[in-house]
C-alpha positions in Angstrom: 18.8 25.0 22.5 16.5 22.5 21.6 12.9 22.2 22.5 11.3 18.9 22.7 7.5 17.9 23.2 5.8 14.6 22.6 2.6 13.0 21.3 1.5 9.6 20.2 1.4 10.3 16.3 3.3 12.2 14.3 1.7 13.3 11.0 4.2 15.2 8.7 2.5 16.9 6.1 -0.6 18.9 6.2 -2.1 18.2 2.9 -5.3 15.7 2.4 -4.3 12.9 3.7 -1.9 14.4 7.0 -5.4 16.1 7.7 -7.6 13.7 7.5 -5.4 11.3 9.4 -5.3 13.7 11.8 -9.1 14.1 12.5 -9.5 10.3 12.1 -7.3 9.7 15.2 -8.2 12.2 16.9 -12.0 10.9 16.8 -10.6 8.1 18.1 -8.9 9.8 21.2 -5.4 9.5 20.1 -3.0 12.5 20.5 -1.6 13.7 17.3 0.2 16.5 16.2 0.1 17.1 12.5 3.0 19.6 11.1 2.9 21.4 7.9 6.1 23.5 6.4 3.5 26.4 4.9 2.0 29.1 7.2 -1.2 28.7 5.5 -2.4 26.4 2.5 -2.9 29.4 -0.3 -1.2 27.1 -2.7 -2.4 27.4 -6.5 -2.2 24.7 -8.7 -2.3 21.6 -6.4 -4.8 19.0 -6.9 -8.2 19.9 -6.2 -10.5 17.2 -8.4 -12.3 15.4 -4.8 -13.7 12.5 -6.2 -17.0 10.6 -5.0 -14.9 8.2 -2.7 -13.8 11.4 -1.1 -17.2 13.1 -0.9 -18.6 10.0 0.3 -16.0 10.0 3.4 -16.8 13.6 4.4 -20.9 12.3 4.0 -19.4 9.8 6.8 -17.4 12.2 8.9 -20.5 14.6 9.3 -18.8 17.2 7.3 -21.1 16.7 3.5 -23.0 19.9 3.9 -19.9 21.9 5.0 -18.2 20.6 1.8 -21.1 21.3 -0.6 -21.5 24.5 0.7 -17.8 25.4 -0.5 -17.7 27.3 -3.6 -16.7 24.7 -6.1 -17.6 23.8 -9.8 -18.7 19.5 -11.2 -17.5 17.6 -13.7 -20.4 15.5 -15.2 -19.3 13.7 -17.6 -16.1 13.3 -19.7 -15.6 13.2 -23.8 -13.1 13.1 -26.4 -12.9 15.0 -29.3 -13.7 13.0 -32.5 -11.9 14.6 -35.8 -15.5 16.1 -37.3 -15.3 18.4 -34.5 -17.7 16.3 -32.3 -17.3 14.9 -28.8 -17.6 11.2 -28.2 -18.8 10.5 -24.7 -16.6 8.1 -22.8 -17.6 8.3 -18.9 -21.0 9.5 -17.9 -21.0 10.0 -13.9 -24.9 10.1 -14.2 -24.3 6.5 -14.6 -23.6 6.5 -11.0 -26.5 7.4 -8.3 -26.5 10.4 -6.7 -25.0 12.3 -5.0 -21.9 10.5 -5.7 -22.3 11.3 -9.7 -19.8 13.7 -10.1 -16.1 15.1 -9.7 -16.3 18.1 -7.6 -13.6 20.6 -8.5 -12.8 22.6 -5.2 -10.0 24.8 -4.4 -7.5 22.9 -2.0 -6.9 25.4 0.3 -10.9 25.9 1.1 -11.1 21.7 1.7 -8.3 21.5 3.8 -9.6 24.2 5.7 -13.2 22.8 6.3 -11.3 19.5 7.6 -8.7 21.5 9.8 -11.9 23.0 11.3 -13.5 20.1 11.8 -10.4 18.8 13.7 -10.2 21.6 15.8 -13.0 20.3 17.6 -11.2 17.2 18.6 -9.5 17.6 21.7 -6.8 15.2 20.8 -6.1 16.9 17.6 -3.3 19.4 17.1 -1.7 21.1 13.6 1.7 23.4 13.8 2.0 25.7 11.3 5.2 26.5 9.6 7.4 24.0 10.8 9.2 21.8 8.7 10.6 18.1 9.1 14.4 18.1 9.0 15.4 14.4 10.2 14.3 11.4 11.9 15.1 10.7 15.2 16.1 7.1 15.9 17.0 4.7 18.9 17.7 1.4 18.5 17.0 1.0 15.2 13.2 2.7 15.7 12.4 6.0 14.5 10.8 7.7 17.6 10.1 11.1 16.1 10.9 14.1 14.2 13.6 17.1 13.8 11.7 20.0 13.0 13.0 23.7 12.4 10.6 26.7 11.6 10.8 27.0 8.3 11.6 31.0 8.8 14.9 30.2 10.4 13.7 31.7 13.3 13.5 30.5 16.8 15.1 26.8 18.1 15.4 23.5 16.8 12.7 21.4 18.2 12.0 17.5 18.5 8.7 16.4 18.3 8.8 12.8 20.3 5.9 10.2 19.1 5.2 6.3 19.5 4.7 6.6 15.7 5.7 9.1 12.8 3.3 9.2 9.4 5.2 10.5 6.3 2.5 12.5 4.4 5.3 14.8 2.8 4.8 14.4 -0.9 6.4 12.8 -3.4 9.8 14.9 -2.2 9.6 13.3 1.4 12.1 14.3 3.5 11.8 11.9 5.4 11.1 9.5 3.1 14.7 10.1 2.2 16.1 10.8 5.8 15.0 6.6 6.1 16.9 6.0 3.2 13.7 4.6 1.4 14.2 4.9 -2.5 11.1 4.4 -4.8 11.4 2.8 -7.9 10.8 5.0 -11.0 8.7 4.7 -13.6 9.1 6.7 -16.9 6.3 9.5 -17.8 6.5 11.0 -20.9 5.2 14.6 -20.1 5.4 17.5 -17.9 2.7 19.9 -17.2 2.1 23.7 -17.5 -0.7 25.5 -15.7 -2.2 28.5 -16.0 -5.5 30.2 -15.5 -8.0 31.6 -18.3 -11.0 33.7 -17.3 -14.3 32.1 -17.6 -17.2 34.2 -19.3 -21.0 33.3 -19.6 -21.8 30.7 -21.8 -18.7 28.6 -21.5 -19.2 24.7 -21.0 -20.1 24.4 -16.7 -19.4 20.4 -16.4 -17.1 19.2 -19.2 -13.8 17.6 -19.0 -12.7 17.6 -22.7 -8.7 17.1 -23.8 -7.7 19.1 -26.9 -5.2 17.3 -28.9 -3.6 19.2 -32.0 -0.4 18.0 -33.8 2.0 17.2 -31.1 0.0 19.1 -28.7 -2.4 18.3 -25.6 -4.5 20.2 -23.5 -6.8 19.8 -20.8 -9.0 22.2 -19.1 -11.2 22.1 -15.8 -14.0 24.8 -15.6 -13.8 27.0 -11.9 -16.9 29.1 -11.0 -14.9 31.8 -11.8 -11.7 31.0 -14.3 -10.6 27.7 -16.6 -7.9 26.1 -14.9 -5.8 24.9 -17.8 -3.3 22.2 -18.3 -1.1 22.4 -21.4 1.3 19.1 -21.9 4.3 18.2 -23.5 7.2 15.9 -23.7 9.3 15.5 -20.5 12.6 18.7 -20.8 10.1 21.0 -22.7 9.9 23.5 -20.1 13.4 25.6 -20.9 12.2 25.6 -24.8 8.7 26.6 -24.2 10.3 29.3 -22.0 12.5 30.2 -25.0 9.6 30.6 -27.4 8.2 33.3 -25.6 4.6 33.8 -24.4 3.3 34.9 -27.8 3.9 31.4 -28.9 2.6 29.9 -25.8 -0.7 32.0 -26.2 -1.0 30.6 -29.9 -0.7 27.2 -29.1 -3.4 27.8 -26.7 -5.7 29.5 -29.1 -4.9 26.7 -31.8 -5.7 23.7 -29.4 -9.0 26.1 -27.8 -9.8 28.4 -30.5 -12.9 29.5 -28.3 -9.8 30.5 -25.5 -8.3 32.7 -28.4 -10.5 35.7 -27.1 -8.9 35.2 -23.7 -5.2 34.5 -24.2 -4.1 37.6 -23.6 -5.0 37.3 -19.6 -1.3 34.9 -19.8 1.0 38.3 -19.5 3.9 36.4 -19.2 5.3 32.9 -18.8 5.9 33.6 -15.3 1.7 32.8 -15.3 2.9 29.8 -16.5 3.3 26.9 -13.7 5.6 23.7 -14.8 5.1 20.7 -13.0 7.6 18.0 -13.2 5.4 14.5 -13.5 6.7 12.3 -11.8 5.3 7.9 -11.1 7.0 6.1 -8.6 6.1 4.1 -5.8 8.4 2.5 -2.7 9.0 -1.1 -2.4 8.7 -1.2 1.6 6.5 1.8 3.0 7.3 1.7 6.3 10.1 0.8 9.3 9.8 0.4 12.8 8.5 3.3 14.1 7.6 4.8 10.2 5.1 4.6 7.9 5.1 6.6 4.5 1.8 7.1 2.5 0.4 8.8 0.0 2.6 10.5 -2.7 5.5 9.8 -0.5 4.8 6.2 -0.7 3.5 6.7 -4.3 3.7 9.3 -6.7 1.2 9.6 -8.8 0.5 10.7 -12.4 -2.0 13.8 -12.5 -3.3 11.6 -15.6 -7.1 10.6 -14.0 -7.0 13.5 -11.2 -6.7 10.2 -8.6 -3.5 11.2 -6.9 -5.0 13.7 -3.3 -8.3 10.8 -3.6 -5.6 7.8 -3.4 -3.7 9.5 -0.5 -7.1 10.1 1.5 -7.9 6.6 1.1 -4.6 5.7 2.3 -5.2 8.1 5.2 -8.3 6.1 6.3 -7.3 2.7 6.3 -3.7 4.0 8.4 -6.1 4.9 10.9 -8.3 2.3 10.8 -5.7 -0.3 11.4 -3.3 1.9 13.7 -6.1 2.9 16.0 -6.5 0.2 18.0 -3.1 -1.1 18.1 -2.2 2.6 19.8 -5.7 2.2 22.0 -3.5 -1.0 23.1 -0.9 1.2 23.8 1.2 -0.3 21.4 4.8 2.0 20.2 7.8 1.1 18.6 8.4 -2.6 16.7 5.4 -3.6 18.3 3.0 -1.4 16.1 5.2 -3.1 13.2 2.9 -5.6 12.3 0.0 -2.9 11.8 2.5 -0.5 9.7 3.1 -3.5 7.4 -0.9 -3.9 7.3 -1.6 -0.7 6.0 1.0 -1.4 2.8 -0.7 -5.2 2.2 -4.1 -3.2 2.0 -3.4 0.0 0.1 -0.4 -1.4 -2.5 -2.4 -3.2 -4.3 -5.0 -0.3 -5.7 -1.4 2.0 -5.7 -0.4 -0.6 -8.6 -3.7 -0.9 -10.3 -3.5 2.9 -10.2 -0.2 3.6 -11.8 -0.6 0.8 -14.1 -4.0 2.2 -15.5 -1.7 5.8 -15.7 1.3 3.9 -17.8 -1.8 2.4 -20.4 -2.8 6.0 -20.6 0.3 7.4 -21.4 0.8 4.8 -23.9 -2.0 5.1 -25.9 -2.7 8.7 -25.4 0.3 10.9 -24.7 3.0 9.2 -26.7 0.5 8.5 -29.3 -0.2 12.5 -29.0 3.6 13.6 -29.1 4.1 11.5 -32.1 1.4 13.1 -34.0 -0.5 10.2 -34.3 -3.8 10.8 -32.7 -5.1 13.8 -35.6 -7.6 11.0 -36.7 -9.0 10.2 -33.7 -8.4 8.4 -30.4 -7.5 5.0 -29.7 -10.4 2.9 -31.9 -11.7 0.3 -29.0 -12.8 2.9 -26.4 -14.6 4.8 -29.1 -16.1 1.0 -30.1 -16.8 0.4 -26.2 -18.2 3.9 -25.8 -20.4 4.1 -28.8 -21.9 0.2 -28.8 -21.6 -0.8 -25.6 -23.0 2.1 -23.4 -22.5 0.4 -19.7 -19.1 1.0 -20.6 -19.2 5.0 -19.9 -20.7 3.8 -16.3 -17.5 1.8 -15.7 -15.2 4.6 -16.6 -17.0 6.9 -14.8 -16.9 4.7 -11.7 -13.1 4.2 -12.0 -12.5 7.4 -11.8 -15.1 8.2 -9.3 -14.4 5.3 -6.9 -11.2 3.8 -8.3 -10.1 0.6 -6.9 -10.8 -0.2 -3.0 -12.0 3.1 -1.5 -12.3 3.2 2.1 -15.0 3.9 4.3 -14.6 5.8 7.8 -14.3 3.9 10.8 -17.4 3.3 12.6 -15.7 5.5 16.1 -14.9 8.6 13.6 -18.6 8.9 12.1 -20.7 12.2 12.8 
């Protein structure tokens, strides 16, 4: 048995950006049914730095108070250690006006909540839990929806019918794959392990400060109520740092945060230990008739800059300002084509800026950092830029903040 139903979009994937394409086109009246594999979104570990092109949208959408009222720490302001022991300050987001001066850090689950919420409220809008993608459906040469199965096992398969189907499935897209779409790859030189450290009083509220010692790097992000950590290392470490055992992982921790040594003990095994395969890669065509991937399925992203869930939003907001009134038009199939291949002309270009600014950075700072190379210092003409030319820790802060082309909501979904 097979049960079918239908709607005009298609959004597989309920992260940030399947969300908030959902909400946009539903503010502008268009059915759409967003699917998400996971019962519920109490995910650790998954990016949760919303940047000030993000906050800025959810000021737009009406929803700014809701998000502020989140419980959620700020990143102020970031700095790189200097080999006396003091930090050079290389972005300065009070550089920027308010309230846009800041990275907020805010659990995922709790944002994609507040947006799901919002949604809700849109007649238009619809979200099915538990359901996972499995297939395209095609005809003629036009993808005109979706295989879905719960992801249980249980119950039929079902086809979800739709003029138009949004891949927002991550950077392992199923369908992605199902279209026979193949990114092109680009080499990272690390993989990430994270892990949790409890926060006590006194410790630093608002700074983003790597660690580098020897061949090591860390990076941590202060929580109102814990450090998230990220600890680094060349790509293939994982079944070695496995191997060493957690005492060894707690002592690189201490010597790369020797004010975490009091605290190490709260990793009780290196199954508190998260590894996350980095990957960078990014398709050559986003979309086919009756497709369009975007976000991390059209481009993964490094986590180097925390850009990756801000990138994908902002790719959410122009698919919906462009679609939109091509479906008002009641426009399906090869006809919404030309507006599919819109949405890559527009949001390519800061993907590439992006990843290219992410492959400078791992240059300069990982592989330099692997090799051992960076125990005097880091690279000499930020520190030149940062300490003689001050506007300088305004730009970086405002690249990170803003990055390149960020979108503003539609004038039909403002609140």
């Amino acid at each position: 048995m097979v049960t079918v139903s239908r709607t005009t979009v298609a959004v597989v994937g309920g992260g940030p950006a399947g969300v908030v394409l959902g909400l946009l086109l539903a503010r502008a009246g268009i059915d759409v049914r967003v699917i998400e594999q996971h019962v519920d979104f109490n995910r650790d570990f998954r990016g949760d730095t919303v940047h000030a092109s993000t906050i800025r949208l959810l000021d737009e959408l009406g929803l700014g108070d809701r998000f502020r009222a989140l419980p959620q720490s700020r990143l102020d302001d970031f700095s790189l250690p200097m080999p006396d022991g003091s930090r050079l300050l290389l972005g300065d987001f009070s550089r920027l006006a308010p309230p846009y001066d800041h990275v907020a850090m805010v659990p995922q689950w709790d944002l994609l909540d507040l947006l799901v919420t919002a949604a809700r409220q849109e007649p238009p809008f619809d979200i099915a839990m538990g359901l996972a993608a499995t297939g395209l459906i095609e005809e003629n040469g036009v993808v005109s929806g979706v295989h879905l199965r719960r992801r249980d096992g249980s119950g039929d398969a079902e086809e979800l019918r739709a003029d138009v189907v949004i891949a927002c499935d991550g950077r392992n897209s199923v369908l992605r794959r199902a279209a026979g779409f193949v990114p092109r790859a680009f080499p990272v030189p690390f993989d990430t392990w994270w892990f949790r450290l409890p926060r006590h009083p006194g410790d630093a509220a608002s700074a983003l400060t790597p660690a580098f010692s020897d061949r090591d790097v860390l990076l941590s992000f202060p929580r109102p109520d814990y450090h998230q950590v990220a600890y680094f290392a060349p790509k293939g470490s994982d079944a070695a740092l496995r191997a060493e055992g957690v005492d060894a992982f707690r002592a690189r921790v201490a010597r790369l945060r020797p004010d975490f040594a009091d605290r190490v003990d709260a990793i009780g095994s290196m199954d508190d230990v998260h590894v996350l395969d980095v990957r960078m890669d990014r398709l050559r065509r986003w979309w086919r008739p009756g497709l369009l991937c975007i976000g991390d399925a059209a481009h993964a992203m490094s986590p180097a800059g925390g850009v990756g869930i801000n990138l994908a939003v902002q790719d959410a907001v122009a698919t919906a300002a462009i679609l939109a009134p091509a479906l008002r038009h009641g426009r399906s199939g090869t006809a919404l084509s030309p507006a599919l291949a819109a949405v890559q002309r527009r949001r390519r270009p800061p993907a590439v800026v992006v990843q290219s600014a992410q492959a400078v950075l791992h240059r300069v700072v990982f592989e330099r950092a692997f090799a051992g190379q960076l125990r005097n210092g880091p690279p000499l003409l930020p520190v030149l830029l940062a300490r003689f030319v001050p506007p300088s820790r305004g730009l970086y802060a405002r690249g990170i903040a803003f990055g390149p082309l960020p979108e503003h909501a539609p004038g039909w979904a403002r609140r």
